[in-house]
ZALOTOR-717735 format. One record per residue (C-alpha): residue in three letters; x, y, z. Coordinates in Angstrom, 1 decimal, decimal comma. Each point is the difference from the previous one (the first is absolute). Layout:
<vexro res="ALA" c1="X" c2="Y" c3="Z"/>
...
//
This chain:
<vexro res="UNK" c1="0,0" c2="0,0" c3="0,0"/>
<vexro res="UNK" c1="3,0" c2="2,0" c3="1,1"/>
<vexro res="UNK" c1="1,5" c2="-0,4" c3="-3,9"/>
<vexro res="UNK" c1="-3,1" c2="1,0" c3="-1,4"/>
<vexro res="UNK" c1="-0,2" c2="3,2" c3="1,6"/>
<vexro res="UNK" c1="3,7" c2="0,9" c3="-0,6"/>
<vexro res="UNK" c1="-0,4" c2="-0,8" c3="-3,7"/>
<vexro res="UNK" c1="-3,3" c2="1,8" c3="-0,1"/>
<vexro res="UNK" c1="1,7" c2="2,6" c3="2,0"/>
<vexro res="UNK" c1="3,2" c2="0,1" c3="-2,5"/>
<vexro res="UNK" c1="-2,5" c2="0,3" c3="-3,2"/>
<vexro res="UNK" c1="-1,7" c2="2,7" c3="1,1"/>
<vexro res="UNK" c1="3,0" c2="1,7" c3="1,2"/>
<vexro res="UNK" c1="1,6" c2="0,1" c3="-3,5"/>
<vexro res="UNK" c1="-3,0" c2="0,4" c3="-1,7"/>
<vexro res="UNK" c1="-0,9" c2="3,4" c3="1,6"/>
<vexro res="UNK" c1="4,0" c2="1,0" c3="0,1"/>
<vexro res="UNK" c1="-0,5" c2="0,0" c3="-4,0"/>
<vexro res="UNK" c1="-3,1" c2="1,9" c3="-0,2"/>
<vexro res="UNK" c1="1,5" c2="2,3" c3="2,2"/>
<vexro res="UNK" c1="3,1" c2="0,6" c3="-2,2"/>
<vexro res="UNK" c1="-1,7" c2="0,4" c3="-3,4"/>
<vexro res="UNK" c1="-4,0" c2="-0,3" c3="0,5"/>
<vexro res="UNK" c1="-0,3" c2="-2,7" c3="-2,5"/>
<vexro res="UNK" c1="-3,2" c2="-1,1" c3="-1,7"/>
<vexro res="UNK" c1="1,6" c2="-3,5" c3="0,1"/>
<vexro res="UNK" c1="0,6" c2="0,5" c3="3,7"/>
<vexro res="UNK" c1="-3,1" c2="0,1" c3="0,5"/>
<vexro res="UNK" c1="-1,3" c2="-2,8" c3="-1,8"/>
<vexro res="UNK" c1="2,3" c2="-2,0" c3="2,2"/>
<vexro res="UNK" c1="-2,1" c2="1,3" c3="2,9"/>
<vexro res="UNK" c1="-3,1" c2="-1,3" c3="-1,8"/>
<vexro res="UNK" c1="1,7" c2="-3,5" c3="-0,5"/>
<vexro res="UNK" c1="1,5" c2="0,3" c3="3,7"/>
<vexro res="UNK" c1="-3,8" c2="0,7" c3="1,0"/>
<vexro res="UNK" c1="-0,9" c2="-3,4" c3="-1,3"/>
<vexro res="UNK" c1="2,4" c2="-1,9" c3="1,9"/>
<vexro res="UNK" c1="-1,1" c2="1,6" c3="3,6"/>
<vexro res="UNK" c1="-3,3" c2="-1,4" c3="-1,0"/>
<vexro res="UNK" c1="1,1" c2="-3,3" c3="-0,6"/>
<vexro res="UNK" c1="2,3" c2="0,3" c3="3,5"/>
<vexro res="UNK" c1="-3,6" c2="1,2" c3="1,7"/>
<vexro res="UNK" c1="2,1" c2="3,5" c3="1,0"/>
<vexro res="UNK" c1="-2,9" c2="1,8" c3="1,8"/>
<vexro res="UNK" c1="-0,1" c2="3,8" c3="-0,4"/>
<vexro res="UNK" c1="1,2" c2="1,5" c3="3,0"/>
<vexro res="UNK" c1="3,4" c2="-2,9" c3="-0,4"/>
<vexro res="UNK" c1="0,5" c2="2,1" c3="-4,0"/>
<vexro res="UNK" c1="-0,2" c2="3,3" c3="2,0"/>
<vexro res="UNK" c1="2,3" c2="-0,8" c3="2,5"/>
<vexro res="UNK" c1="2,4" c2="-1,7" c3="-2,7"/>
<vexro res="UNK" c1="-0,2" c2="3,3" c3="-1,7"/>
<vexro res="UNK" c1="0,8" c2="2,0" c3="2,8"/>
<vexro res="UNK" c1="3,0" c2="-2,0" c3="0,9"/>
<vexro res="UNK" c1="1,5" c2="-0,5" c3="-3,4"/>
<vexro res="UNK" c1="-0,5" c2="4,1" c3="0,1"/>
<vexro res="UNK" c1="1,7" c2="0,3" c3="3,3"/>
<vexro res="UNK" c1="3,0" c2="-1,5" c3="-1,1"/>
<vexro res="UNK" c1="0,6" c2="1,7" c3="-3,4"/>
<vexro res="UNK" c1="-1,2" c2="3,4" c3="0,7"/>
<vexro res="UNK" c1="2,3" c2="2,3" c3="2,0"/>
<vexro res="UNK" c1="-1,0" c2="2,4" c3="2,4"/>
<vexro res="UNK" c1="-4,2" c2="-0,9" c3="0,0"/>
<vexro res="UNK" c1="-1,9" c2="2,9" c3="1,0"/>
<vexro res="UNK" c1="-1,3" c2="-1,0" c3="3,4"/>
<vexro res="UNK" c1="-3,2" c2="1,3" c3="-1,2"/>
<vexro res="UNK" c1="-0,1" c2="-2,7" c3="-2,5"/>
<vexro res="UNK" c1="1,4" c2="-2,7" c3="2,4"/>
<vexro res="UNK" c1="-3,6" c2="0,6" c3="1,6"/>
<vexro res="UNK" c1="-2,1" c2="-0,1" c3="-2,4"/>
<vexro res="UNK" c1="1,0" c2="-3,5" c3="-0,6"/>
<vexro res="UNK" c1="-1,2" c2="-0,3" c3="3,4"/>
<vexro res="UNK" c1="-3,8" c2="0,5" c3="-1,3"/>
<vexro res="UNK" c1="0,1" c2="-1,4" c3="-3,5"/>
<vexro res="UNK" c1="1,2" c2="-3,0" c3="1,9"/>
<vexro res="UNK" c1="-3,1" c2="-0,4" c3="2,4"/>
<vexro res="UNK" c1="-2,2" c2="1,2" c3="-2,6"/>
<vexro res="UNK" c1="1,2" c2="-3,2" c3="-2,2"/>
<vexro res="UNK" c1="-0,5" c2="-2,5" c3="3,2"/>
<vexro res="UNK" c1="-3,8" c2="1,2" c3="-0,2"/>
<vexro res="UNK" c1="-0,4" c2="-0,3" c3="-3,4"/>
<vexro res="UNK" c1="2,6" c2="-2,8" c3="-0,2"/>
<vexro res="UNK" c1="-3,2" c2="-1,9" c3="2,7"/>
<vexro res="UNK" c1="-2,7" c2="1,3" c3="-2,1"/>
<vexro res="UNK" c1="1,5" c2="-1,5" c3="-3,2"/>
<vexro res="UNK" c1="0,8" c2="-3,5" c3="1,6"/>
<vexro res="UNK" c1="-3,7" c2="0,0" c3="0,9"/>
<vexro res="UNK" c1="-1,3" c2="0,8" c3="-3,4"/>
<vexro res="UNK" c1="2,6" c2="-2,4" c3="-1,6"/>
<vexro res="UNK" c1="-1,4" c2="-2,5" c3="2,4"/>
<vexro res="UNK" c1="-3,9" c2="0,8" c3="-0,9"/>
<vexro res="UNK" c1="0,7" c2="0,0" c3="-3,5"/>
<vexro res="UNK" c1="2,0" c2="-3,8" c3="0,1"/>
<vexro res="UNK" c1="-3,6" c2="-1,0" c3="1,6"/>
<vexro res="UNK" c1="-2,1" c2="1,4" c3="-2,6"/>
<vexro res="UNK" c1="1,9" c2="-2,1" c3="-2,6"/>
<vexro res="UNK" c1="-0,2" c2="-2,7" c3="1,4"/>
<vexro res="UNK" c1="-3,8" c2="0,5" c3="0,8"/>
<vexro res="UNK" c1="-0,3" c2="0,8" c3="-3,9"/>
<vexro res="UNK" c1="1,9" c2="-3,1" c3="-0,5"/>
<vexro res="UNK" c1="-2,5" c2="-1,9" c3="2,0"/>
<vexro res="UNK" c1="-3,1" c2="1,6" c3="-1,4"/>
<vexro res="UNK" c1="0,9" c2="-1,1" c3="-3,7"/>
<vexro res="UNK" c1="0,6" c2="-3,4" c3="1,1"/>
<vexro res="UNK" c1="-3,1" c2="0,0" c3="1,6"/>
<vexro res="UNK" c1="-1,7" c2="1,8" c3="-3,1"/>
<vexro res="UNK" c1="1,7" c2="-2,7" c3="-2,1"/>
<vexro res="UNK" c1="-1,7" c2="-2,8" c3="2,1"/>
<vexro res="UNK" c1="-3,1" c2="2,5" c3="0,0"/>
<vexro res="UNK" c1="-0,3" c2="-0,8" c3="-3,8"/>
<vexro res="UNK" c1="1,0" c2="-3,4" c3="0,1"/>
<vexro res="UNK" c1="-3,6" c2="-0,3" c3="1,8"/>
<vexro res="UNK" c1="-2,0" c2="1,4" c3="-2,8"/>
<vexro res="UNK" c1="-1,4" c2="-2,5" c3="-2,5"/>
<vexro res="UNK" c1="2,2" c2="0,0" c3="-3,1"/>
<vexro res="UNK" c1="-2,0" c2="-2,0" c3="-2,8"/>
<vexro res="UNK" c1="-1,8" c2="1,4" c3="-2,3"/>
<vexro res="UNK" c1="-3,6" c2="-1,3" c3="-0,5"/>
<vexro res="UNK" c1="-0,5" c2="-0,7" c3="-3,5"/>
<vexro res="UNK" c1="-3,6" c2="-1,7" c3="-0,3"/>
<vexro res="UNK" c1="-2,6" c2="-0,4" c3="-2,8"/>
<vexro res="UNK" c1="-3,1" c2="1,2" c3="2,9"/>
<vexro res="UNK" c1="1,9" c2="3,1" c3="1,5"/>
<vexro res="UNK" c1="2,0" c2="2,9" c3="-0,6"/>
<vexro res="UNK" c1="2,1" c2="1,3" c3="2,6"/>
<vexro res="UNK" c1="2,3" c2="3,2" c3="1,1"/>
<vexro res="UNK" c1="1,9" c2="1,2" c3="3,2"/>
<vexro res="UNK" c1="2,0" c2="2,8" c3="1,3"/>
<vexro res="UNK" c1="1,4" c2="0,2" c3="2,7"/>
<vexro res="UNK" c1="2,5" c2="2,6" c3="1,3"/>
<vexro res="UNK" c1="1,5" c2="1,3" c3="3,8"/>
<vexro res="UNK" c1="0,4" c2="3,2" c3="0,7"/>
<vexro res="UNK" c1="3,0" c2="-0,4" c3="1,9"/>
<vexro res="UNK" c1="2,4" c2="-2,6" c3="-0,2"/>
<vexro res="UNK" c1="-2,4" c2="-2,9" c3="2,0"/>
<vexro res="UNK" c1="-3,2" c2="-0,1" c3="-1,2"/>
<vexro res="UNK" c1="-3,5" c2="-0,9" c3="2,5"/>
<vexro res="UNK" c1="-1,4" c2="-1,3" c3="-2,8"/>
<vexro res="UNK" c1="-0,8" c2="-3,4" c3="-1,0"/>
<vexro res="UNK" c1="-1,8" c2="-1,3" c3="-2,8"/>
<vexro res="UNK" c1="-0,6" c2="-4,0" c3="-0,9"/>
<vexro res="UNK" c1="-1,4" c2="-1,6" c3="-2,7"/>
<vexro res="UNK" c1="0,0" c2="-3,5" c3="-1,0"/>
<vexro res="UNK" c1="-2,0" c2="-3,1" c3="-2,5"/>
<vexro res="UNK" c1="-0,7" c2="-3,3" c3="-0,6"/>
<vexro res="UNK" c1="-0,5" c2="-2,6" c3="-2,3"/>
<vexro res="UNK" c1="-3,7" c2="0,9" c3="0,1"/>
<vexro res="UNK" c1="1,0" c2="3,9" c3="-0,7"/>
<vexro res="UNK" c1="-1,6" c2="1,2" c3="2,8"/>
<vexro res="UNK" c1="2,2" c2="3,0" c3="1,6"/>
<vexro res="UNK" c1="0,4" c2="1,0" c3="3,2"/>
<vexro res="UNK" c1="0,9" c2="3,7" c3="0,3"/>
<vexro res="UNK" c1="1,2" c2="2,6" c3="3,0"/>
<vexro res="UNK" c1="0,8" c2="3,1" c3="1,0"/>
<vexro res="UNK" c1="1,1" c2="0,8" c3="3,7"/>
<vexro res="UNK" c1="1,7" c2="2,5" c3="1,7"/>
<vexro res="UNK" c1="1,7" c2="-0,2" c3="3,7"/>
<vexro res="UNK" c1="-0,2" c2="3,1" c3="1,6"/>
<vexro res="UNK" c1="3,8" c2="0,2" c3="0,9"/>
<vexro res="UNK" c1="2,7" c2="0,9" c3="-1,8"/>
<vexro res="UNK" c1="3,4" c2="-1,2" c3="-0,4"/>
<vexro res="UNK" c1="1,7" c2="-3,3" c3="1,3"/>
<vexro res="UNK" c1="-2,7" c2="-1,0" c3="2,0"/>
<vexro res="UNK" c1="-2,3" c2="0,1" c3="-3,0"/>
<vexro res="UNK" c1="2,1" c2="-2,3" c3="-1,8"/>
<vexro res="UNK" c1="-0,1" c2="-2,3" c3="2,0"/>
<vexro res="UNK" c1="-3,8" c2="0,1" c3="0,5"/>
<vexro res="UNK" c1="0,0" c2="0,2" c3="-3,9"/>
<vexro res="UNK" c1="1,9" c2="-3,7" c3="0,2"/>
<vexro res="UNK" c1="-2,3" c2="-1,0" c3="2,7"/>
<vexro res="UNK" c1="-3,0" c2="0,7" c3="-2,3"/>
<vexro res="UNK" c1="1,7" c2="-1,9" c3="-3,0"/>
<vexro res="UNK" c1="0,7" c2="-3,3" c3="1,4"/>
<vexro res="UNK" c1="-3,2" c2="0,2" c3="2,3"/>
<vexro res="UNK" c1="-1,9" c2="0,3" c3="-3,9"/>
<vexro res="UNK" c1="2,2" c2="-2,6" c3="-1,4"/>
<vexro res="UNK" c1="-1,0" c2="-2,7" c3="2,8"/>
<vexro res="UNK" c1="-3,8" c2="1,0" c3="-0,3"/>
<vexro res="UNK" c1="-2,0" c2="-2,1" c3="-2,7"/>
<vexro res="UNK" c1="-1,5" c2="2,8" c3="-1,7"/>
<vexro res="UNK" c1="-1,6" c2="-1,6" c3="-2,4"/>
<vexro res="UNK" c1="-2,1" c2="-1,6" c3="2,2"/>
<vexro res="UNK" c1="-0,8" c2="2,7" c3="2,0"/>
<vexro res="UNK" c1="-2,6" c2="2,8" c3="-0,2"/>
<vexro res="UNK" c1="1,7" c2="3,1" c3="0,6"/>
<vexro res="UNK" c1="-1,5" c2="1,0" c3="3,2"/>
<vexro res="UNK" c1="1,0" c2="-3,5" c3="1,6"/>
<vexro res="UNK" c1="3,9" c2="0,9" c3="-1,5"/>
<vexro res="UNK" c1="-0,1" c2="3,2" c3="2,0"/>
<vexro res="UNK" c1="-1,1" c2="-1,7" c3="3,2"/>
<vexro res="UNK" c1="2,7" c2="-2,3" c3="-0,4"/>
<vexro res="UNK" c1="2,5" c2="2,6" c3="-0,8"/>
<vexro res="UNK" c1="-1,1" c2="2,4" c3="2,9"/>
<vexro res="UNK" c1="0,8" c2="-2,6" c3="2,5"/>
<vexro res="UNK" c1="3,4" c2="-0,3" c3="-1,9"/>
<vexro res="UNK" c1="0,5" c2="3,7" c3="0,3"/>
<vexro res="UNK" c1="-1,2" c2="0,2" c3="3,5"/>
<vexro res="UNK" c1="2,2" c2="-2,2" c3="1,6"/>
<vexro res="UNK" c1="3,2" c2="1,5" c3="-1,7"/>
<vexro res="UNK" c1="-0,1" c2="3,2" c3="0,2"/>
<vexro res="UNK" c1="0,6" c2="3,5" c3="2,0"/>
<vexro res="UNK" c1="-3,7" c2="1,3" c3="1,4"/>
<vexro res="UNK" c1="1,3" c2="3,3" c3="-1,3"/>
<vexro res="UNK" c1="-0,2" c2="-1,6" c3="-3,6"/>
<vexro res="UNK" c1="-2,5" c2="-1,5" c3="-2,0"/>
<vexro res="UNK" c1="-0,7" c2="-1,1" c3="-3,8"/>
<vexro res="UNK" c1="-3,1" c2="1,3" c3="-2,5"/>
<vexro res="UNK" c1="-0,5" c2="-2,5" c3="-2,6"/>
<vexro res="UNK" c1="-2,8" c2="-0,5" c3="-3,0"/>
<vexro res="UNK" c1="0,0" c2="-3,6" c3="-1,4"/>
<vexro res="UNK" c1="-2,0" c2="-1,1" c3="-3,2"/>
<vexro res="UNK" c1="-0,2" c2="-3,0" c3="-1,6"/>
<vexro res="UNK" c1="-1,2" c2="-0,2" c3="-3,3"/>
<vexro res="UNK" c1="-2,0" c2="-3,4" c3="-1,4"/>
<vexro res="UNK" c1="0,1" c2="0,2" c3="-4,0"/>
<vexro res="UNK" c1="-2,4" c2="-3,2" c3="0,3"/>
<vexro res="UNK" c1="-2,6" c2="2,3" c3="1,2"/>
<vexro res="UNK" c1="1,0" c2="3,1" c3="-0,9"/>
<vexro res="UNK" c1="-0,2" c2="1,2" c3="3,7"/>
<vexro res="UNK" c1="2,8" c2="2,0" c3="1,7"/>
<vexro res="UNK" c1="0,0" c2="-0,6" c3="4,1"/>
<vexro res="UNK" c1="1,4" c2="2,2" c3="2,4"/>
<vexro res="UNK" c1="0,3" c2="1,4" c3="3,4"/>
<vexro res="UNK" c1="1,8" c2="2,8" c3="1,9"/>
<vexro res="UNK" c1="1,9" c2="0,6" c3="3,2"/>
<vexro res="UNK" c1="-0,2" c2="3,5" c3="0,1"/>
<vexro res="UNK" c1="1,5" c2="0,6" c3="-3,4"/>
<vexro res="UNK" c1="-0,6" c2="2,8" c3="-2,1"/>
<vexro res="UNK" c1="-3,0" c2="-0,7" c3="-2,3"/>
<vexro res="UNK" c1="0,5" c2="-1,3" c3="-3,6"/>
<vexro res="UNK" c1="-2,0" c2="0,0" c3="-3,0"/>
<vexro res="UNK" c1="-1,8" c2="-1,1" c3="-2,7"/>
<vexro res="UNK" c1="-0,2" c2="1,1" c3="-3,3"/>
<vexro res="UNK" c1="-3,5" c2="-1,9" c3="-1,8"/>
<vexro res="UNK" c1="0,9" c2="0,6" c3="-3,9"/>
<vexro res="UNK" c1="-3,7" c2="-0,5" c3="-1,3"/>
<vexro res="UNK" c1="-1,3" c2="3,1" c3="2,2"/>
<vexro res="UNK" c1="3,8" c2="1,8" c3="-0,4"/>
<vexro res="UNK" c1="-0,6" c2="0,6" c3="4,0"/>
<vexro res="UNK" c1="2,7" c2="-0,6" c3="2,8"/>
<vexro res="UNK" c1="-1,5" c2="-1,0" c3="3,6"/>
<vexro res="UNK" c1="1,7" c2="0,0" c3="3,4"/>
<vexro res="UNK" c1="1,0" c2="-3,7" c3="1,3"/>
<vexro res="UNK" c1="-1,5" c2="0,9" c3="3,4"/>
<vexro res="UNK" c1="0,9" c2="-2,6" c3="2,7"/>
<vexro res="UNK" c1="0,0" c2="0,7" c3="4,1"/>
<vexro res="UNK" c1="2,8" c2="-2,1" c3="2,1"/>
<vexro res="UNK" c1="2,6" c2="0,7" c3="2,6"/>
<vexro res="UNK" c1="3,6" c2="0,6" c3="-0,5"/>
<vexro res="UNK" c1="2,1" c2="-3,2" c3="0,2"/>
<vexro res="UNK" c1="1,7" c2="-0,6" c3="3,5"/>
<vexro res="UNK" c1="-2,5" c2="2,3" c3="1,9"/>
<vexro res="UNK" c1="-1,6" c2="-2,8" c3="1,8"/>
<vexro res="UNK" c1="0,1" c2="-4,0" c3="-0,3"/>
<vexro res="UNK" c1="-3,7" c2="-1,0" c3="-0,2"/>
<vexro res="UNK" c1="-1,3" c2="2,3" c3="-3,5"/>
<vexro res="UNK" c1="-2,5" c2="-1,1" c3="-2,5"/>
<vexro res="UNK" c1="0,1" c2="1,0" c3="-3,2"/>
<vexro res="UNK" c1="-2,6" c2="0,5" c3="-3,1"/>
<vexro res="UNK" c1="0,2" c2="-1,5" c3="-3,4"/>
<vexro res="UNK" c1="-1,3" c2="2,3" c3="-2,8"/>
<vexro res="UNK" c1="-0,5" c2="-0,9" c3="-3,7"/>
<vexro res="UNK" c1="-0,3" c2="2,0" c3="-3,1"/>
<vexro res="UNK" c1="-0,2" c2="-1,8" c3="-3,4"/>
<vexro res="UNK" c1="2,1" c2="0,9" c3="-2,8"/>
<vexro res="UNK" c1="-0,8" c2="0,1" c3="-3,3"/>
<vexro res="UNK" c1="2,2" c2="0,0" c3="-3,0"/>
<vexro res="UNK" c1="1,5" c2="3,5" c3="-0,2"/>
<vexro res="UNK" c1="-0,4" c2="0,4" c3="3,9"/>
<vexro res="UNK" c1="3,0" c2="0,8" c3="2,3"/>
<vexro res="UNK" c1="0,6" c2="0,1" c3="3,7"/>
<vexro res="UNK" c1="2,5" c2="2,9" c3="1,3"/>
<vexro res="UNK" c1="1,8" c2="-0,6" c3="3,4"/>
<vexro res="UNK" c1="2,0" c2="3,2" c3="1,3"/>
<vexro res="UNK" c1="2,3" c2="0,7" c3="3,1"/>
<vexro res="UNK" c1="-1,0" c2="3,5" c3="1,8"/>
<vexro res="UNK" c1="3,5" c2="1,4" c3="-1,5"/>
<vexro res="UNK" c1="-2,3" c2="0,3" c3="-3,5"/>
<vexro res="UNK" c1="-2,8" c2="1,8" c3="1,2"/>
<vexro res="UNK" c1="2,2" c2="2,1" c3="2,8"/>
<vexro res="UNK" c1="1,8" c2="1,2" c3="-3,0"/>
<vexro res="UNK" c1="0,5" c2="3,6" c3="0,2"/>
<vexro res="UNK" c1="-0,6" c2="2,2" c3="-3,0"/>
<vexro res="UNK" c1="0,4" c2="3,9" c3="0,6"/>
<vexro res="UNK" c1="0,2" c2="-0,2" c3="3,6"/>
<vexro res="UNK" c1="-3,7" c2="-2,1" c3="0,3"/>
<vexro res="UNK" c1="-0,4" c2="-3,7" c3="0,2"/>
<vexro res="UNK" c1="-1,5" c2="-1,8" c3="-3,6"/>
<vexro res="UNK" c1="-3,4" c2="-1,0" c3="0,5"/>
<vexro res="UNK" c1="-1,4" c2="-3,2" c3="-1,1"/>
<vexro res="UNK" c1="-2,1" c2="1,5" c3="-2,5"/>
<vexro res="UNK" c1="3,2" c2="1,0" c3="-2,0"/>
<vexro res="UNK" c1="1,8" c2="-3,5" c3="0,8"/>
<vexro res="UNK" c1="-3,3" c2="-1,2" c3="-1,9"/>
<vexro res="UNK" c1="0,7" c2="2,5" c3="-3,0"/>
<vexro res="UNK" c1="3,7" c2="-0,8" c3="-0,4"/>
<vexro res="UNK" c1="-1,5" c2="-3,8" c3="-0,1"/>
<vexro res="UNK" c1="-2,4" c2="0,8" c3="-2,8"/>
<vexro res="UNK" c1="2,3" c2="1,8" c3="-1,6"/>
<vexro res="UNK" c1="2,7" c2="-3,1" c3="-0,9"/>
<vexro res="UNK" c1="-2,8" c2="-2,5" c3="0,3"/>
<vexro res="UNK" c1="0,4" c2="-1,2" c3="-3,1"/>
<vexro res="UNK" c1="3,8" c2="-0,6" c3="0,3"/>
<vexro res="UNK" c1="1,5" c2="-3,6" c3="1,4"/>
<vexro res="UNK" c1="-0,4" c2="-0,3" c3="4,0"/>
<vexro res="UNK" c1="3,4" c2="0,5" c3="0,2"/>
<vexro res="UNK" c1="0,3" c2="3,3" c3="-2,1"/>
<vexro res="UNK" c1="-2,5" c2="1,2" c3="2,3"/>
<vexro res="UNK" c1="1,6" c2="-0,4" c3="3,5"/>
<vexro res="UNK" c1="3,4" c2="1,7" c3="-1,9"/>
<vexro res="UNK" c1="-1,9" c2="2,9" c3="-1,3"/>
<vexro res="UNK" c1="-1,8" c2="0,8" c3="2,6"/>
<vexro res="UNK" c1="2,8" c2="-0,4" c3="2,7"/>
<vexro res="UNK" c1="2,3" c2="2,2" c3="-2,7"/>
<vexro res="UNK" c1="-2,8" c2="2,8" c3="0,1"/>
<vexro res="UNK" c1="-0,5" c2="0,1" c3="3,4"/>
<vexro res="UNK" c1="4,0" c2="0,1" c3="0,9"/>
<vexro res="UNK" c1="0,5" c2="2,7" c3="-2,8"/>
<vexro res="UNK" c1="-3,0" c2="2,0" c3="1,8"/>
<vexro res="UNK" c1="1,7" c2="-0,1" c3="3,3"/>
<vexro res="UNK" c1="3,6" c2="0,9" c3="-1,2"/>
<vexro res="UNK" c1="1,1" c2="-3,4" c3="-0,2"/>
<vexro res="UNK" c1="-0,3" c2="0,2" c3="3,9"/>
<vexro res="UNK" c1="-1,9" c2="-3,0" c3="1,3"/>
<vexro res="UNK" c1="-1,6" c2="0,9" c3="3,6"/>
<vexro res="UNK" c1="-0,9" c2="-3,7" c3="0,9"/>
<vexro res="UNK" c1="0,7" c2="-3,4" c3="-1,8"/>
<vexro res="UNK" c1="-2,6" c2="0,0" c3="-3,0"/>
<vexro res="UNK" c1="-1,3" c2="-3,7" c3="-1,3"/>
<vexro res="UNK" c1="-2,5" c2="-0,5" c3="-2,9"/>
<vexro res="UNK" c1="-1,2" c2="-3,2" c3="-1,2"/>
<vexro res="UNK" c1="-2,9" c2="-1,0" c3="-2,7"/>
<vexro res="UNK" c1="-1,7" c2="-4,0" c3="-0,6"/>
<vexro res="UNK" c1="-1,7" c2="0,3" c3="-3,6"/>
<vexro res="UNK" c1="-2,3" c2="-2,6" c3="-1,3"/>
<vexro res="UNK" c1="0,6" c2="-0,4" c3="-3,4"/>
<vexro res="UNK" c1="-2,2" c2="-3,0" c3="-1,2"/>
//
């Protein structure tokens, strides 16, 4: 440690002696090079001033006393700083590595979204999703079988963050384990609420809308924990319709019921499942209202599901100064024969 300083303390010593002599520019870009390796020796500020003032003592003759004192302050002024800087160096090594967990966790995040694309004669089908932040509170879920009956969902855990990743991953593999095919929607709830309520926080809890949608009868089944209301779009009367269901947030309380309700599709028809974050969209400082959310629908109704969800999630970013306020997710079932 000893050598280190003396060698430090030799460098510096010739490097100011030459600036001294002839105020060289390249004198001073050894000063910026010399800066670079009191970094990488983790020299602290006040330890530079005080090398500075001794290399000075030494080749200066004659030192105004004056000066000799004003050392004095620029060298306790450093030790404050010189704490303060530590501090923020400190703070700033934890934010990295927070940001370095939170896009591993957003990685995993995604890994929990369903990937597939559904590509089926009887249905035609679109979805957006996107955080507002890095970690979304979002979750959406769709899924078929052989039958082409499709199970679709949109939830959203009120929670942010982490935590809501790890309710999102909760959610995923309690949906995978249900048989949802042979399940009404209200009875998947129920067995997903007592899923939900036995895992997390009582400062948390989950909104969810499921639907499942029978192309051997045309009907589309569905029930909500306190999600934000769909719709549905009935092409023979070009009218849209609130999907209106009552039920209790998921992981509130163990023993909840929950109602099935059933619209029937015909050809043409589409269902429109949304997270808040779409209709808590701001646009000139007031939140969109569902009557416009409608419009922007009937206004791209005629393109592919899928070209829907894009355009409308495009128009609404642009609206808002490609500034999202809250995790938006859109996502449209179309029968199609």
């Amino acid at each position: 440690m000893e050598d280190t300083k003396l060698s430090m303390y030799q460098l510096y010593k010739e490097m100011l002696t030459k600036y001294l002599d002839n105020k060289s520019e390249h004198a001073l870009y050894h000063a910026q090079q010399f800066s670079k390796q009191m970094m990488e020796k983790d020299m602290s500020p006040e330890e530079t001033v005080s090398l500075h003032m001794s290399v000075f003592q030494e080749i200066a003759d004659d030192l105004p006393e004056e000066v000799v004192d004003s050392f004095d302050i620029l060298l306790e002024v450093m030790i404050g700083y010189g704490l303060a800087y530590r501090e923020h160096q400190s703070l700033r090594d934890k934010q990295r590595q927070l940001d370095s967990e939170l896009t591993v966790a957003a990685r995993m995040q995604k890994s929990l979204l369903p990937s597939e694309e559904i590509t089926l004669d009887s249905v035609d089908f679109g979805v957006i999703s996107v955080p507002a932040g890095k970690m979304s509170g979002d979750y959406y879920h769709y899924a078929h079988d052989e039958h082409e009956n499709v199970g679709v969902a949109v939830a959203d855990v009120i929670g942010k963050g982490i935590p809501a990743a790890m309710s999102m991953s909760m959610i995923k593999y309690a949906m995978d384990t249900l048989p949802e095919q042979r399940l009404q929607p209200g009875a998947l709830l129920e067995n997903l609420n007592r899923v939900v309520e036995r895992n997390i926080d009582d400062d948390m809890f989950i909104t969810m809308m499921y639907g499942f949608y029978d192309p051997r009868n045309y009907r589309f089944n569905y029930a909500s924990a306190g999600h934000e209301p769909g719709f549905i779009y009935h092409e023979e009367s070009d009218k849209f319709e609130n999907l209106d269901a009552r039920g209790l947030v998921l992981g509130v309380s163990k023993n909840v019921t929950y109602r099935d309700y059933e619209v029937t599709m015909n050809v043409g028809d589409f269902v429109v499942l949304l997270s808040d974050g779409v209709t808590e969209c701001r646009v000139d400082g007031e939140f969109i209202e569902r009557d416009q959310i409608i419009q922007m629908i009937r206004d791209y109704k005629h393109m592919p599901a899928q070209k829907i969800v894009d355009r409308i999630f495009y128009d609404l970013e642009r609206a808002q100064e490609f500034q999202l306020r809250d995790d938006f997710t859109l996502l449209i079932l179309r029968r199609k024969v």
